[in-house]
N, C-alpha and C positions, 0 to 999 in steps of 0.2 A: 584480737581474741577476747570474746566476753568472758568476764570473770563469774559464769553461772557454776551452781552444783551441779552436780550429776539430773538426768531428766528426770522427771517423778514417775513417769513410765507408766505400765500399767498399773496404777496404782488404786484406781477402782476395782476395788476388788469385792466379789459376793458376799457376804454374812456364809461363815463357815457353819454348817449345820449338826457339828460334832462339838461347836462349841454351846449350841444351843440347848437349854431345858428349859424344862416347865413350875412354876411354883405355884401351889393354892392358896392364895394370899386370906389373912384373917381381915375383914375388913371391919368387924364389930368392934375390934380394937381402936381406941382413938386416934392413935396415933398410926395407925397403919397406912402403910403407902406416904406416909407424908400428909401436913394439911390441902384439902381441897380447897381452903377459901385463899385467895387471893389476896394478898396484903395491899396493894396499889392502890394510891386515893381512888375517888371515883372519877374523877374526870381524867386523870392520866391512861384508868383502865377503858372507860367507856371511849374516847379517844382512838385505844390502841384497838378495841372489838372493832368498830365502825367500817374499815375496808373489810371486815369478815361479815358483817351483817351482809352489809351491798351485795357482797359477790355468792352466798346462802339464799338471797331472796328468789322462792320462786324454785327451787332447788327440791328435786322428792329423795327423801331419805328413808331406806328402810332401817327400822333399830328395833332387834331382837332385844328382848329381856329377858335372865337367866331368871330361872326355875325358883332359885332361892329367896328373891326380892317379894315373894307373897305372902312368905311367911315369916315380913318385916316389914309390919302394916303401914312403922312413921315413914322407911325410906322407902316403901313401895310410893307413898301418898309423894316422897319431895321428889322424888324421879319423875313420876307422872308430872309433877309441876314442871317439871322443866322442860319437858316433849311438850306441853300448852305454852312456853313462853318461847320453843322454835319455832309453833306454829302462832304466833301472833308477831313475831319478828320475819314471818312471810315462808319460812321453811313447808314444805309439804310432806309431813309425815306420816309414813306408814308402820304401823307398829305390830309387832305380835310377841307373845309372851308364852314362854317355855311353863311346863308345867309336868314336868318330868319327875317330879318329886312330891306333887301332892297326889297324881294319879298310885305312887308307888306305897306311901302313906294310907290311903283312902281304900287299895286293896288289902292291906297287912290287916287294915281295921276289921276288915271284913272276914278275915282268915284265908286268903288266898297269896301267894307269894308270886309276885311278878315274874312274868317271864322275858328271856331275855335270848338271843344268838345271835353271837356276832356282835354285839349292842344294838341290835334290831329288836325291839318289843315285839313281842307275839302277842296280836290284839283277839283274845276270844271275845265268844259275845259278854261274859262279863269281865273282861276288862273294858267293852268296848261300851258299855253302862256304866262306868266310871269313870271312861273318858270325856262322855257327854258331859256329867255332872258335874266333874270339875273343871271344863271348857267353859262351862254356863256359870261358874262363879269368877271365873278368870275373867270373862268377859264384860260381866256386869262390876267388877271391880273394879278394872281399866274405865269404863263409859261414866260409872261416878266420881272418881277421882278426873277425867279430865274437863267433867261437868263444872266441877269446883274450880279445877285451874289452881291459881295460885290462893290458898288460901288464907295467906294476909293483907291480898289485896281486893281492890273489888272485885264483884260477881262477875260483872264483864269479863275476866280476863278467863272465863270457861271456852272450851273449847266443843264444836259437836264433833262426836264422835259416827260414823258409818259402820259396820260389819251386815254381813251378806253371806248366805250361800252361793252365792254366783260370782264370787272373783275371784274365784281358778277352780277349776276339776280336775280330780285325783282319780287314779285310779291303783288297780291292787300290787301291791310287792308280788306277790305270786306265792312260789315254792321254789326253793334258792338250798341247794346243798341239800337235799332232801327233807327241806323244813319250810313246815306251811304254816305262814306267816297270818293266815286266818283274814283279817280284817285291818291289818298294816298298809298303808299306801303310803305313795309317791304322785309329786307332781306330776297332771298331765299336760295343763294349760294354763296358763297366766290372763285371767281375763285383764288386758293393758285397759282397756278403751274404760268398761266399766269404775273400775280404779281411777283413771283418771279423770272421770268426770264427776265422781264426789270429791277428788281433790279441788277438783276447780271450783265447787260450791264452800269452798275454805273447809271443808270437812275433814279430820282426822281418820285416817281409814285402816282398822283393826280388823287382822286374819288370823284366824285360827287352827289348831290343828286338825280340826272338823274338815274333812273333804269329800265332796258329792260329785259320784259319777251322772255322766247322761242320762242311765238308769233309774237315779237314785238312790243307789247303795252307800251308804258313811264307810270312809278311811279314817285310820287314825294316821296322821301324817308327819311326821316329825318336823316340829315347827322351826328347828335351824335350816333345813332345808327348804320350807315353805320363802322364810326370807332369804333365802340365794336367789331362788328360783321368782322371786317378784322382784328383786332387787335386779337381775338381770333382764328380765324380762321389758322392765320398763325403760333399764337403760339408766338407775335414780344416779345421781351425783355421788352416793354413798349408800355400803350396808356396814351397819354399826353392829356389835354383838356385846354387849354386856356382860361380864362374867369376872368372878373373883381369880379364875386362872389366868398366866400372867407368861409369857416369854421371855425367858431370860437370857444373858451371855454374861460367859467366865474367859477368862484368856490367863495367860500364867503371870503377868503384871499385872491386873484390873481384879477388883473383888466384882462380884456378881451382881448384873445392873440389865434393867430394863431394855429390852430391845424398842426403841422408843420408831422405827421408821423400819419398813423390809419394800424393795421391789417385787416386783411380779415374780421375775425368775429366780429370785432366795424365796422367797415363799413355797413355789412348786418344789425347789431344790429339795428343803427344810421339810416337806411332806413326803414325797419320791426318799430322799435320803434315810428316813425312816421306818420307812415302808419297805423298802429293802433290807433294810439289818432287821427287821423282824424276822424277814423268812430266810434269814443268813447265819446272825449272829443275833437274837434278840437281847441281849447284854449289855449291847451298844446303843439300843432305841430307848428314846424319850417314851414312849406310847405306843403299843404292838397293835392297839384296833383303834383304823382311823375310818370307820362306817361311826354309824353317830352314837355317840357315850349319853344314852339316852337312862345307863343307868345309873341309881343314886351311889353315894359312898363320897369320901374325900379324899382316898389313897392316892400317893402320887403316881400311880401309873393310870388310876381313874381319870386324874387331871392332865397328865399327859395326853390319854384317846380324847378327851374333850376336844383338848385345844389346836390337837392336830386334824382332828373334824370339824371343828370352825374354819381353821385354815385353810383345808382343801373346799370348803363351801365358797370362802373369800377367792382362791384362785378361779372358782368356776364360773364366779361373778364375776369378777372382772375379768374375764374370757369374754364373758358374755356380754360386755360394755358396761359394766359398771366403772366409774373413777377411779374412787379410791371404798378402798375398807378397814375400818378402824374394828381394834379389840380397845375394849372403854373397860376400868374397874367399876361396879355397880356404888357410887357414893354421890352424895348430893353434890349437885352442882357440876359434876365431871362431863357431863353430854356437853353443859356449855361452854366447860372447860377448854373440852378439845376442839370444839369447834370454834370458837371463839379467841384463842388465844393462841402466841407463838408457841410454847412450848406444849400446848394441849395436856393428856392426862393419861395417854395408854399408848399404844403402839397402832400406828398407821400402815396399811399395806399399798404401793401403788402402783399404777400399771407404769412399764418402764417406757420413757420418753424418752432414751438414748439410744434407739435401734438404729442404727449405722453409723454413731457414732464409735471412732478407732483408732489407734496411734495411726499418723501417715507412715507412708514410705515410700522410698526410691520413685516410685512406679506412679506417685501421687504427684511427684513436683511441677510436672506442666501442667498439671490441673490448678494448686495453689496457685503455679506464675499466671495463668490466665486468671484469674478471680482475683491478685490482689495488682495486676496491671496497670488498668484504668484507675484505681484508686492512687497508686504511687504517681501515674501522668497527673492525677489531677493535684497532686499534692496531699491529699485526706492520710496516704502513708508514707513513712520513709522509704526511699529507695534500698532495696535489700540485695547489696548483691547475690549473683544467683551462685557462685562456688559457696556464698555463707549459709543461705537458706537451703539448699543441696546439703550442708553440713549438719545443719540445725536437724534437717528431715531425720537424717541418718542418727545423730545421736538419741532422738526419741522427744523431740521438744517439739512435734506441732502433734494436732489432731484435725481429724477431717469426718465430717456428715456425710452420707455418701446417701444416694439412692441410685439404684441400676445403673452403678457405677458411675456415675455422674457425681462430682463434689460438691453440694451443695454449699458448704461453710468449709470456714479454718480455724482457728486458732491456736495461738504459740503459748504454753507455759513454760517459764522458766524461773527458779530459784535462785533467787541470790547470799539465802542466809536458812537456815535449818525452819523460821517458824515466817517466810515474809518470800514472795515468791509476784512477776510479772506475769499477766495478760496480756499477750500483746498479738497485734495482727488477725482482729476477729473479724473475718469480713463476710457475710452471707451474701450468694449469688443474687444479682440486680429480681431475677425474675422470681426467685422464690423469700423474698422480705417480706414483712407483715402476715406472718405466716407463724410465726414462736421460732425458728429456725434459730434465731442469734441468742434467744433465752434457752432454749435447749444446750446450745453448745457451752453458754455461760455457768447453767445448774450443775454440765455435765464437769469443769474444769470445776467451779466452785468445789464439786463434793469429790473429785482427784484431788484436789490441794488441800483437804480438809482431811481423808485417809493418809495423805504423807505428812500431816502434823502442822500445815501450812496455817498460821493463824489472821495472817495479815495478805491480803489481795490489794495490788496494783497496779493501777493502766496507765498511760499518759497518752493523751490527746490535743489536736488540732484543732476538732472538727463535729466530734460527735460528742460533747460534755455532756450533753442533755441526756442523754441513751444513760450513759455510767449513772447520772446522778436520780433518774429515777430509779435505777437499779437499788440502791442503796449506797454507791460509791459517796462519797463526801473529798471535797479538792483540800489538798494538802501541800506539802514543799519541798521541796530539795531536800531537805534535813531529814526527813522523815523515810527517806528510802533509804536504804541498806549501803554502805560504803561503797562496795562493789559496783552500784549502781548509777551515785553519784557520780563517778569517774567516767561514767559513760552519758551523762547528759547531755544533750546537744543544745548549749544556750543560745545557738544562731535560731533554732527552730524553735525555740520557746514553746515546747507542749507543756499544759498545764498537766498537772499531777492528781490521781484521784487514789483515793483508798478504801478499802472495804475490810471490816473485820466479822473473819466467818466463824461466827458462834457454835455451829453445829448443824446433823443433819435436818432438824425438824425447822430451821428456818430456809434452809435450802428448799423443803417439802414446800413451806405458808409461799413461798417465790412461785413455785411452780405452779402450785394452785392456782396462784391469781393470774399468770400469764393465758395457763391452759384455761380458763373459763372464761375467758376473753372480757376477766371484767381490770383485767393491767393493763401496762403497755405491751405492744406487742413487735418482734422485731427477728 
């Protein structure tokens, strides 16, 4: 009888979304959010960027800019620097810039008070002349600032910039609730092909909330929207959104900390969950209107509809094929931050890569014995008796990948000590390998053993060392596993020992990244 803990079980479990709020973070502050700059010499960090450059190159990112960055001339100027150093590190980006608060500005000036239902702007014809006006400075903002590029360094490092009435048509919101939206639109089409072929000229390609039907009629289109719907449309690697609002989680032991990583299905969760206690109990909701908080104010239930209408734009992209979608805070250097580094700078959203991944059971064992058969003949595994792995099934210690019921993968976790826990028996079916199948199953145990507290991962092997130790395993010793486990070493069989210490979820995320992008190993 092996001396394990109890199985770790379902232990993946969703981001609860009753634990979740919203914070409007001060970022004028110096101190706010923590430093952005990177303390790491320069060669340990340029070292550590380098597999993030490689696997970015060539990569279309759309990254919204919040509203506020315009009217913060220096960090609009270092922001824009650093969209010109993505796109000279081979990035292909697509940019558009909110402007929600100087159209609201620009009419007060005028003595007109914006309109609003629902957080849907009612565009008359003069707000829809104030829209122009300050689309036409936003615009030529954005084209000089990325003309300049970085400006400490040479003129080379400017970027050209593209914008176009013809890459995508809008057409009208209509009349919704008995309220005529006048001159408000929505996307109707994504011109991909056009977009992509100033991309290919290394061009920077900037869209605005300006949208022209067939007709030629102007929408005023809400430009978080505009970037879901090109962000999807193209399929980019990432849509990025910029903003001082911020996701937060409390739990009754943790003080209140960053949601730094959500899946697809806590994000829908986290929107749907919200969205329901408005029309139930609004008492309980983060944010009662998740249509788009296109109006000004800093109250937090303002920041709440914000952030839960970025959200629901990021679920619809990555419905729509987008990778992943990051919420970035607007500070210098943080685009590069997050892209560029393990620990990034904001909260990542991703499409979930565990779908049929599940505890086994009973009904699974003849599918394990066929899959890990031929590997025990050939010696690559132990022989497991089958009343023990029958046991194992039963206690909750394997997991299995399944497609139309066929098992694709296995593996066994099992705990030896409260923070130090085994991998064992990972074997993906002959015909589906080189595929991410065995990286899937590894991300998926890695971020189970990481919910149950598990600090230290280890495997022992024959046969496949090379697999572990690109993974990030590193060989270790006898001494170094857990008592429990010692006692069960088989020194006839001599398997070398590997270790992995799992930091957290946003390193599990930089893993996944590089497997799914096919610029890691794959297995």
């Amino acid at each position: 009888f092996e001396a394990a803990l109890p199985p770790v079980g379902n232990a993946l479990k969703q981001l609860d979304p009753r634990r979740v709020t919203v914070v409007a973070r001060n970022y004028d502050s110096p101190t706010a959010g923590g430093s952005s700059r990177l303390q790491d010499s320069f060669v340990d960090l340029f070292r550590a960027c380098t597999p993030y450059i490689r696997m970015h190159q060539g990569k279309e990112m759309v990254i919204h800019l919040t509203t506020e960055l315009l009217d913060k001339p220096k960090l609009f100027e270092e922001i824009m620097g650093d969209v010109a150093t993505l796109a000279i590190l081979g990035v292909r980006p697509v940019v558009i810039v909110g402007i929600g608060d100087q159209i609201n500005k620009s009419l007060r000036e005028l003595g007109l008070e914006p309109k609003f239902f629902n957080r849907f702007r009612i565009s008359d014809a003069e707000t829809m002349r104030v829209v122009q006006q300050v689309t036409g400075v936003a615009r030529a903002r954005v084209e000089a600032a990325l003309a300049r590029g970085r400006a400490s360094m040479a003129s080379t490092t400017g970027v050209s910039v593209v914008s176009s009435n013809l890459l995508y048509t809008a057409q009208p919101v209509g009349v919704r609730d008995g309220v005529d939206f006048k001159q408000t639109g929505e996307v109707r089409k994504i011109e991909v092909e056009r977009i992509r072929a100033h991309l290919d000229q290394g061009a920077v390609v900037l869209l605005t909330g300006l949208g022209y039907s067939a007709s030629g009629e102007i929408f005023n289109v809400p430009t978080m929207e505009v970037a879901s719907r090109a962000a999807a449309g193209l399929r980019a690697s990432k849509l990025v959104y910029l903003t001082s609002d911020a996701f937060v989680q409390s739990t009754r032991r943790t003080k209140e900390k960053l949601v730094q990583s959500m899946r697809l299905a806590e994000a829908k969760a986290l929107v749907e969950y919200h969205a329901a206690s408005c029309a139930t109990d609004p008492s309980v909701a983060i944010g009662c209107d998740v249509d788009d908080a296109v109006a000004d104010g800093t109250s937090e239930e303002q920041a709440a509809g914000r952030m839960l209408s970025l959200c629901r734009y990021c679920v619809k992209a990555l419905e729509g094929g987008v990778n992943r979608a990051h919420f970035v805070p607007p500070l210098s250097g943080s685009l590069l931050q997050e892209f560029y580094t393990l620990d990034g700078a904001g909260t990542l959203i991703a499409r979930d890569l565990y779908d049929g991944i599940r505890l086994a059971t009973a009904a699974d064992v003849a599918g394990i014995v066929d899959l890990i058969a031929p590997l025990e003949a050939a010696g690559i595994l132990v022989m497991r008796p089958r009343d023990l792995l029958t046991r194992d099934v039963h206690q909750g210690f394997y997991y299995v990948l399944t497609r139309d019921d066929q098992i694709l993968s296995t593996a066994m976790l099992k705990r030896y000590s409260k923070t130090s826990a085994e991998l064992g028996c990972l074997v993906v079916s002959k015909r589906y390998r080189q595929q991410g199948n065995g990286d899937a199953m590894l991300a998926f145990i890695e971020r189970t053993a990481l919910q149950a507290g598990v600090r230290t991962l280890f495997a022992l092997s024959t046969h496949t060392m090379q697999w572990f130790i690109e993974r990030g395993f590193t060989e270790g010793s006898l001494e170094q596993l857990p008592p429990a486990r010692q006692r069960l070493y088989n020194a006839a069989r001599g398997s070398k020992i590997y270790l992995k210490t799992l930091t957290g979820s946003r390193s599990v995320d930089a893993q996944e990244l590089f497997w799914s992008s096919g610029k890691g190993p794959t297995g």
